[in-house]
C-alpha positions as CSV (number, residue, x, y, z in Angstrom):
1,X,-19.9,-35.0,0.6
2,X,-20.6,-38.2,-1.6
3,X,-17.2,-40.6,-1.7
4,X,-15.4,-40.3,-5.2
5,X,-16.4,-43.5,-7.1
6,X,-13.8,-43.8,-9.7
7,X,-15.9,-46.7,-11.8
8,X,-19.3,-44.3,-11.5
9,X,-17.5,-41.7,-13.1
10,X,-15.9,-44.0,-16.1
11,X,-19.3,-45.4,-16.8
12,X,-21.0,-42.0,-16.9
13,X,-17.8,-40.7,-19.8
14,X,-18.9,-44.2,-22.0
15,X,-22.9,-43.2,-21.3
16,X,-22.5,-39.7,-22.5
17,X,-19.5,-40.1,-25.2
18,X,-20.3,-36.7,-26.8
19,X,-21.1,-34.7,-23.4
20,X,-17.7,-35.7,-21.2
21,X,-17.5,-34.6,-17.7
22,X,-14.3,-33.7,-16.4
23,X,-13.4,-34.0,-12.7
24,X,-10.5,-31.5,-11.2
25,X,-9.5,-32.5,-8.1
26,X,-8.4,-29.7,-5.8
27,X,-4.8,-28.8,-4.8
28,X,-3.5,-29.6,-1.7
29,X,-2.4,-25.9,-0.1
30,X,0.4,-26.1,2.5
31,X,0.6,-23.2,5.1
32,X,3.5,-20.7,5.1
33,X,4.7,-17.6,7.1
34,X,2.2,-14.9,6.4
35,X,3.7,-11.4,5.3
36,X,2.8,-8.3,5.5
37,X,5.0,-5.8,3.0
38,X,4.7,-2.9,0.4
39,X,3.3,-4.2,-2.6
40,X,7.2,-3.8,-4.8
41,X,7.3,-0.7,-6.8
42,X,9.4,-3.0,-9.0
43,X,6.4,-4.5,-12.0
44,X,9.0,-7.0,-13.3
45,X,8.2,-8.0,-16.9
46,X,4.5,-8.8,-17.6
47,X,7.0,-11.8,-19.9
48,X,8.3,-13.5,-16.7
49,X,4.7,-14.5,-15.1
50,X,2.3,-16.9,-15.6
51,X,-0.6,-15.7,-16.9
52,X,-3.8,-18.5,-14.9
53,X,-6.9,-18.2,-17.2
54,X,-9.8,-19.7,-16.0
55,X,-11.0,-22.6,-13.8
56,X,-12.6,-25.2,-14.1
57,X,-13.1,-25.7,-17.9
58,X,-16.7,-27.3,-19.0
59,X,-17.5,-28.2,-22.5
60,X,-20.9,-27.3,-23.7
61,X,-22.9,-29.8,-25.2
62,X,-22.4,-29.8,-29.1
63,X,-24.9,-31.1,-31.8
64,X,-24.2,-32.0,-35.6
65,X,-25.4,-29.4,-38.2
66,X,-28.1,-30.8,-40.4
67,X,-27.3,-30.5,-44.2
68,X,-28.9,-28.2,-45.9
69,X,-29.9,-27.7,-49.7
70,X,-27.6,-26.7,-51.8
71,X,-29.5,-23.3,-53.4
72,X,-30.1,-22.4,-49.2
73,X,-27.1,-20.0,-48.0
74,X,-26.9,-20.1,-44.1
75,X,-26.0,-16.6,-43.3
76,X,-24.9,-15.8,-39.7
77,X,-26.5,-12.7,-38.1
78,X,-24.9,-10.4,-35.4
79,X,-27.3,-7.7,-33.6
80,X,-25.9,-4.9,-31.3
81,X,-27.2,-5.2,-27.9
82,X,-28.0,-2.5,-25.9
83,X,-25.6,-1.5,-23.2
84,X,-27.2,-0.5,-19.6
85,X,-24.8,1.9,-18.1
86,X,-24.5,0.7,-14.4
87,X,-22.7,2.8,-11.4
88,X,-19.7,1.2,-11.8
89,X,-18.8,1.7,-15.2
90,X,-20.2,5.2,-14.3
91,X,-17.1,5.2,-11.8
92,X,-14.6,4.2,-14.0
93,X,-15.4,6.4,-16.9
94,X,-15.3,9.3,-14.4
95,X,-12.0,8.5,-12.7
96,X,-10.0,6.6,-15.1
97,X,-8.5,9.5,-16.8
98,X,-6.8,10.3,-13.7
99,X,-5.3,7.3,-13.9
100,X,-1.2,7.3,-14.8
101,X,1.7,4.6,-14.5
102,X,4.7,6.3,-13.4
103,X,8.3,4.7,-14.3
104,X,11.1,5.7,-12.2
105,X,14.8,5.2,-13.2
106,X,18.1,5.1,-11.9
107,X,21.5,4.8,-12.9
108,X,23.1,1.5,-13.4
109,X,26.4,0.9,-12.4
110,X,28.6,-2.4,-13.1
111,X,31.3,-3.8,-10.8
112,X,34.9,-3.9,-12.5
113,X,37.9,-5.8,-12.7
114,X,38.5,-5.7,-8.8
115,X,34.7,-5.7,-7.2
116,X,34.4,-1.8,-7.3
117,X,31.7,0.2,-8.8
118,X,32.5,1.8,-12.4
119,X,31.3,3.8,-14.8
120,X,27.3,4.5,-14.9
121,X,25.6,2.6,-17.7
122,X,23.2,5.6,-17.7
123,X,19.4,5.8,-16.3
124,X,17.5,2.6,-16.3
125,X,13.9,1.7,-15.6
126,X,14.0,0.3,-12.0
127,X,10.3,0.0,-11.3
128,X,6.6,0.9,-11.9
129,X,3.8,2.0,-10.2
130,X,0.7,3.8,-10.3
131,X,-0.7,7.7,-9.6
132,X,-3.6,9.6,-9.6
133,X,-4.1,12.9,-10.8
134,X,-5.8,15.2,-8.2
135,X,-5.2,18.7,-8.7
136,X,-4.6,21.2,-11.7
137,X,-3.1,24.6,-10.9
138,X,-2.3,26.5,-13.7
139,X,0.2,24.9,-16.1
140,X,0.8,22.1,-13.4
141,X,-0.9,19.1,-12.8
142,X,-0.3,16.9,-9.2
143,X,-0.2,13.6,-9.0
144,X,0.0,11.3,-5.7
145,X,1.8,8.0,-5.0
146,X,3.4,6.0,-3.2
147,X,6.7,6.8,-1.3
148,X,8.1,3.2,-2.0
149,X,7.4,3.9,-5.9
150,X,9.4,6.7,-6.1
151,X,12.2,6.0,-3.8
152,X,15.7,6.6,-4.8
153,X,14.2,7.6,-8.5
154,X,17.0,9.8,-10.2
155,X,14.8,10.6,-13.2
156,X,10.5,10.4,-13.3
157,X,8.5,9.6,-16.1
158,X,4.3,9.5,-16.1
159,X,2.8,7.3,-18.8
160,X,-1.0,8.8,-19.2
161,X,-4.5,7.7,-20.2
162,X,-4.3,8.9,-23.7
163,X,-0.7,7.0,-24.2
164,X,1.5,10.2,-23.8
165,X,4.4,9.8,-21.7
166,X,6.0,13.1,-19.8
167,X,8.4,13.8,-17.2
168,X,7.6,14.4,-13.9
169,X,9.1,16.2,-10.9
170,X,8.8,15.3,-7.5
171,X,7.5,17.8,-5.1
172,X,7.6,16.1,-1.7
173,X,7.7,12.8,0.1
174,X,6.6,11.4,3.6
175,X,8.2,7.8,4.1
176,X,6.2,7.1,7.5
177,X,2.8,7.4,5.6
178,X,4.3,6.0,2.2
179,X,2.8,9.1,0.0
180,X,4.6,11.4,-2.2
181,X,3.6,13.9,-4.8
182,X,4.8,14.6,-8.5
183,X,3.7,17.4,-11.0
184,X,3.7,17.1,-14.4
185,X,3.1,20.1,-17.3
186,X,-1.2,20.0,-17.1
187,X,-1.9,20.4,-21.2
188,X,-2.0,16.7,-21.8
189,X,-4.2,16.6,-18.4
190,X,-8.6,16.5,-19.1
191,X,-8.9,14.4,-16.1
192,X,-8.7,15.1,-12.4
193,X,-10.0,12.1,-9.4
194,X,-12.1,13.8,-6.9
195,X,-11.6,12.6,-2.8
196,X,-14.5,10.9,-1.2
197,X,-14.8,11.5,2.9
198,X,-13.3,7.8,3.8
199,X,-14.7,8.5,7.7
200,X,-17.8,7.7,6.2
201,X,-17.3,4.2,4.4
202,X,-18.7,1.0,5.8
203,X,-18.0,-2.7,5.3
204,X,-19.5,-4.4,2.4
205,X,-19.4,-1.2,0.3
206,X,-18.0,-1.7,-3.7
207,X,-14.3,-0.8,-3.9
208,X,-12.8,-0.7,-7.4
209,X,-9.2,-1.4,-7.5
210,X,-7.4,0.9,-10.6
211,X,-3.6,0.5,-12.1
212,X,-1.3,-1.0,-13.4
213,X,-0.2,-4.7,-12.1
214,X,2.4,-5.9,-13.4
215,X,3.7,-2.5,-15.0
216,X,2.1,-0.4,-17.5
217,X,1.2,-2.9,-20.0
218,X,-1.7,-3.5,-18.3
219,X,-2.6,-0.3,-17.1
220,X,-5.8,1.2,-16.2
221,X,-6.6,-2.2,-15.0
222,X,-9.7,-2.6,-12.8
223,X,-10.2,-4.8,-10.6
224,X,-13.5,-5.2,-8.1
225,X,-14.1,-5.9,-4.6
226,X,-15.7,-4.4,-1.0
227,X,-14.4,-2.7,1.8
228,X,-13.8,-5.5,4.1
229,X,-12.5,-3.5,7.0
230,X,-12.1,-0.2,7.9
231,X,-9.4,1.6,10.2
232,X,-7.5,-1.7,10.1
233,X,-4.3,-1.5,11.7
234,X,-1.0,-2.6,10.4
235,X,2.8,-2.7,11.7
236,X,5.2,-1.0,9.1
237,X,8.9,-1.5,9.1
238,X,10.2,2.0,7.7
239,X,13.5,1.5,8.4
240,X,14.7,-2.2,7.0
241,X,15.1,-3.2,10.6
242,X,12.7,-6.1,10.6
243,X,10.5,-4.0,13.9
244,X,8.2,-2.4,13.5
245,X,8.3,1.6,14.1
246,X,4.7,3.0,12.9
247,X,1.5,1.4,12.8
248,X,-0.5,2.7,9.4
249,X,-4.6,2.7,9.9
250,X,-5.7,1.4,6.5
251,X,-8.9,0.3,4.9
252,X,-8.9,-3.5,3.7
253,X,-10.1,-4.5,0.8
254,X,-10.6,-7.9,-1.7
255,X,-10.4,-5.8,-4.7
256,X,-7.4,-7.5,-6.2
257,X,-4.0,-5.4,-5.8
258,X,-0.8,-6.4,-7.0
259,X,2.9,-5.4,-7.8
260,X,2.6,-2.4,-10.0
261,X,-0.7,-0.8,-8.4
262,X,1.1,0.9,-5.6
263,X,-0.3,4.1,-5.5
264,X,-3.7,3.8,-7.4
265,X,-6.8,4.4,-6.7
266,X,-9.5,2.8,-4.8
267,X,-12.3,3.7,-5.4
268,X,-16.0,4.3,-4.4
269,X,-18.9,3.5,-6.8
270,X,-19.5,7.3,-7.2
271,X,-16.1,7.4,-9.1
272,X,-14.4,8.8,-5.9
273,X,-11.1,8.4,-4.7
274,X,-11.3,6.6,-0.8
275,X,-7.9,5.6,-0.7
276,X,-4.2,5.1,-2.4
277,X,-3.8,1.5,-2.8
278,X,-0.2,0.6,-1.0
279,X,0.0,-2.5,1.0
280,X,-1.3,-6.6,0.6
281,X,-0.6,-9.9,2.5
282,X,2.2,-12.0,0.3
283,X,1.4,-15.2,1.0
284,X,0.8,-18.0,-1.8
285,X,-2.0,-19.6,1.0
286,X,-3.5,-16.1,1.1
287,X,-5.9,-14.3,-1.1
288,X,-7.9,-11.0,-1.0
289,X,-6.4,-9.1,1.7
290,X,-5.0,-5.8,0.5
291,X,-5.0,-2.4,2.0
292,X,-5.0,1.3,0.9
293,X,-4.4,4.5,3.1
294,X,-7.5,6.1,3.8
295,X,-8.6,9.3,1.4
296,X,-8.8,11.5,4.1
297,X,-5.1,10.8,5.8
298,X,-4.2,11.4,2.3
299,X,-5.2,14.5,1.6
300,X,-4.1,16.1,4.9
301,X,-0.7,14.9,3.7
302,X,-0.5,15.8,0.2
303,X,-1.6,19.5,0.9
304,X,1.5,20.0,3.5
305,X,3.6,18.0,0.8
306,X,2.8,20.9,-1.7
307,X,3.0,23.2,0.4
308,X,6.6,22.5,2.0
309,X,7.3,19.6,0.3
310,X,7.8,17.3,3.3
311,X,6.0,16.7,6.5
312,X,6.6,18.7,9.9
313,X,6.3,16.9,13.1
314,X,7.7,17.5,16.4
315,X,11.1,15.6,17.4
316,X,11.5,14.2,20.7
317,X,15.0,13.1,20.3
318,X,15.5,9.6,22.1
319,X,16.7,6.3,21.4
320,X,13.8,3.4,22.6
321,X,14.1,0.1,23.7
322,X,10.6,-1.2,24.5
323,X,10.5,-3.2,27.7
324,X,9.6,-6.4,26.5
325,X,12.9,-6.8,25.1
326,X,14.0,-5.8,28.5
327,X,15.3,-9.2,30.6
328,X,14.0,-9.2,33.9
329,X,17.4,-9.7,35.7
330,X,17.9,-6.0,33.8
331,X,14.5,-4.4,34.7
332,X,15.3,-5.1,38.7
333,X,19.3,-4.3,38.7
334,X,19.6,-2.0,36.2
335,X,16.6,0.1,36.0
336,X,15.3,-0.7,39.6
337,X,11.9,-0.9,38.5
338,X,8.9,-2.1,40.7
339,X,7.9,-6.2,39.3
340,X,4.7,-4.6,38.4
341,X,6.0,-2.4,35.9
342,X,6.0,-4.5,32.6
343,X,5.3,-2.1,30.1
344,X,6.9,0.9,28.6
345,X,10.1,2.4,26.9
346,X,13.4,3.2,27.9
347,X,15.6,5.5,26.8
348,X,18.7,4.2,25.1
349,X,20.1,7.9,24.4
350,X,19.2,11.2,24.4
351,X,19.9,13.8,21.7
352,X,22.0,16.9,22.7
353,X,19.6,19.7,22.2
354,X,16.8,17.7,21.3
355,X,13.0,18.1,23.3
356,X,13.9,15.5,25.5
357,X,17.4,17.5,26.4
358,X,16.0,20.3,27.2
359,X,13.1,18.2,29.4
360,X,15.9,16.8,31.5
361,X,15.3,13.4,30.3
362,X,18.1,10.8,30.6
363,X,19.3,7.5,29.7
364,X,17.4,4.5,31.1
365,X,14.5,6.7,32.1
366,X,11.5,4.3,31.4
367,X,8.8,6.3,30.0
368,X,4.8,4.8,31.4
369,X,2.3,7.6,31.0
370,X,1.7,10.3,28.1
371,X,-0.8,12.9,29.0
372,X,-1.8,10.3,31.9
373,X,-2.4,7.6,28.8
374,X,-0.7,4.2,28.9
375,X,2.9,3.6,26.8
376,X,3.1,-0.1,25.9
377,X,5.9,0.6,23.3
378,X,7.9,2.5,20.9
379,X,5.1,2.5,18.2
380,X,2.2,3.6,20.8
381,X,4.8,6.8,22.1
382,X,5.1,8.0,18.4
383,X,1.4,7.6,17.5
384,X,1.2,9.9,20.7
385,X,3.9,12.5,19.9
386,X,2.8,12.5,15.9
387,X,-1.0,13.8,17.2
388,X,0.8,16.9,18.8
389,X,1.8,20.2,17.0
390,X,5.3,21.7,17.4
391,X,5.7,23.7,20.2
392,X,2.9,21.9,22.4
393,X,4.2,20.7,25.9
394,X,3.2,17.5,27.2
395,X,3.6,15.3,30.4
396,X,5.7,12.1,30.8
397,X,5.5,9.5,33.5
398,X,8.7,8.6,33.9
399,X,10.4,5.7,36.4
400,X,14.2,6.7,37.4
401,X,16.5,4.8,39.5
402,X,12.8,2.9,40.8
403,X,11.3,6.6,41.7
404,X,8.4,7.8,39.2
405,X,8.5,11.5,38.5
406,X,6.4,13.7,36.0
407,X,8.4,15.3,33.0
408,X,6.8,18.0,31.3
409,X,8.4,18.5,27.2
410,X,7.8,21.3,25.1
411,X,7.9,19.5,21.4
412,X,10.4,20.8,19.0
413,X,11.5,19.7,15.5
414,X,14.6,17.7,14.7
415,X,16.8,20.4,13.9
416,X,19.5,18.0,12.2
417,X,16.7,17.7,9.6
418,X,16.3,21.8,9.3
């Protein structure tokens, strides 16, 4: 790269006095914690941020009209130019119908005289997020979402293509997946997104990004990219304790998501649906990295979700500690284990009546082995259990008091949930 010359450029502005150049010098980026998170059901006001338009700015080259005669009009002409229909507008106009915002509201309370919560206010809007409309059934229409965009919603409202807003219901939610399903009356639906098979996608493919950023002001927004990655894993903290507790295979994408497009679509350039749009990096030095959960984990989930309206999975009823956060002073004196032994989970407690009850498990029982596969820690044992079906038996290798046993569990549900 040439050194900037500061008198080069000045000469070259008093050379071409009617054809400036102007020089933008780029921004110095300093590095910050990356984040991954759910991308905030809450919009915010499309009032409170700063709308960036364009770059770099050039300005074209202008000349002087020459006067003309007084008897000549100048007249200017426009001509309609014909449009080529390419496969992505194809896509949109196929899927974008099936499109909705979705507004949830709660009730707003205020604090009184000595700190304590009063009266209710009534039902506010406490976020926005996006749906897609997959299934019609009569006189009901289904939409999926995000979990995170409907959480703690008290009332449900769907804002559709055609600009009619209706209420919505919720029919079922599964927090450790983030999907949820809502149905709406179906006479205001013409509309319904059809699922691609997302086993078969490949890296480089067009993704189109549809919703509403920034809340449904802008909605139906599309935005394009490619698959960047598929079955990319990510750690997902589902219950605020800054640990992660599931780890979500996702496609990646550039396509550009942001708050308010949580539970869109992504889609192919065949107009079908490969994935609900839930997660992205939040980091100012970071751009482009956004994931959605693959099409065909979502429909496996949304068709138990109208069927029982919440997910069924078997329960093995134990507290885990995994051993990295174990000292080694505790691995050798208080679970005698062999100085080898470095991965794993221990038991912290052990549910009365639970699977692991009835499997003789106990406290501080470190748990190595499922079906003769390696445990490394808390989130590879539930990946594990989570690919059974209740009622299936399984075998644990299991250090106690130093001695490794086998433990065979039969898998039951959380009956405190039933």
């Amino acid at each position: 790269m040439s050194e900037y010359n500061e008198q080069t450029v000045e000469e070259q502005l008093i050379e071409n006095e009617e054809q400036p150049i102007l020089v933008e010098k780029p921004h110095k980026k300093t590095a910050s914690p990356i984040k991954i998170g759910l991308i905030s059901g809450i919009a915010g006001s499309l009032l409170g941020a700063s709308l960036i338009m364009g770059g770099l700015y050039i300005q074209q080259a202008t000349t002087r009209p020459t006067q003309q005669p007084a008897n000549i009009t100048s007249v200017t002409k426009t001509v309609s130019s014909p449009k080529a229909e390419t496969s992505i507008t194809s896509a949109i106009e196929k899927v974008q119908g099936a499109i909705v915002s979705i507004a949830k509201y709660q009730s707003n309370t205020e604090n009184n005289l000595f700190g304590l919560s009063g009266a209710s206010n009534g039902l506010q809007k406490a976020g926005e997020g996006s749906g897609v409309i997959y299934k019609v059934s009569g006189d009901t229409a289904y939409i999926v979402t995000n979990n995170h965009v409907i959480e703690n919603a008290q009332e449900l409202e769907v804002l559709l293509k055609n600009g009619k807003t209706v209420q919505a219901e919720l029919v079922g939610t599964d927090k450790l997946t983030d999907l949820a399903v809502l149905k709406i009356q179906s006479s205001d639906v013409s509309t319904t997104a059809s699922f691609a098979n997302s086993d078969e996608l490949k890296v480089g493919e067009t993704a189109l990004a549809i919703g509403s950023p920034l809340g449904s002001k802008l909605a139906s927004t599309v935005t394009k990219g490619i698959i960047s990655a598929v079955n990319r894993s990510v750690d997902i903290d589902t219950n605020g304790d800054k640990q992660p507790d599931w780890t979500m295979e996702t496609i990646q994408t550039d396509a550009a998501i942001n708050p308010g497009n949580s539970g869109g679509a992504l889609v192919d350039e065949n107009g079908n649906v490969i994935g609900i749009n839930s997660m992205k990096i939040s980091d100012t030095s970071v751009e482009g990295i956004g994931f959605a959960i693959p099409s065909n984990q979502v429909v496996k989930i949304i068709e138990e979700l109208e069927n029982k309206g919440k997910i069924s999975r078997p329960y093995l009823g134990v507290g885990l500690v995994d051993m990295t956060d174990v000292s080694t002073t505790q691995r050798k004196r208080l679970l005698s284990l062999p100085e080898n032994v470095t991965e794993g989970v221990v038991i912290s407690q052990v549910q009365e009546n639970s699977s692991a009850d009835n499997a003789g498990l106990k406290q501080y029982d470190v748990i190595i082995k499922w079906n003769g596969e390696d445990i490394k820690n808390a989130v590879s044992l539930r990946k594990h259990l989570y690919s059974h079906a209740i009622g299936e038996k399984v075998t644990l290798d299991v250090y106690r008091n130093g001695k490794l046993e086998k433990v065979t569990v039969t898998l039951t549900t959380n009956q405190n949930m039933n």
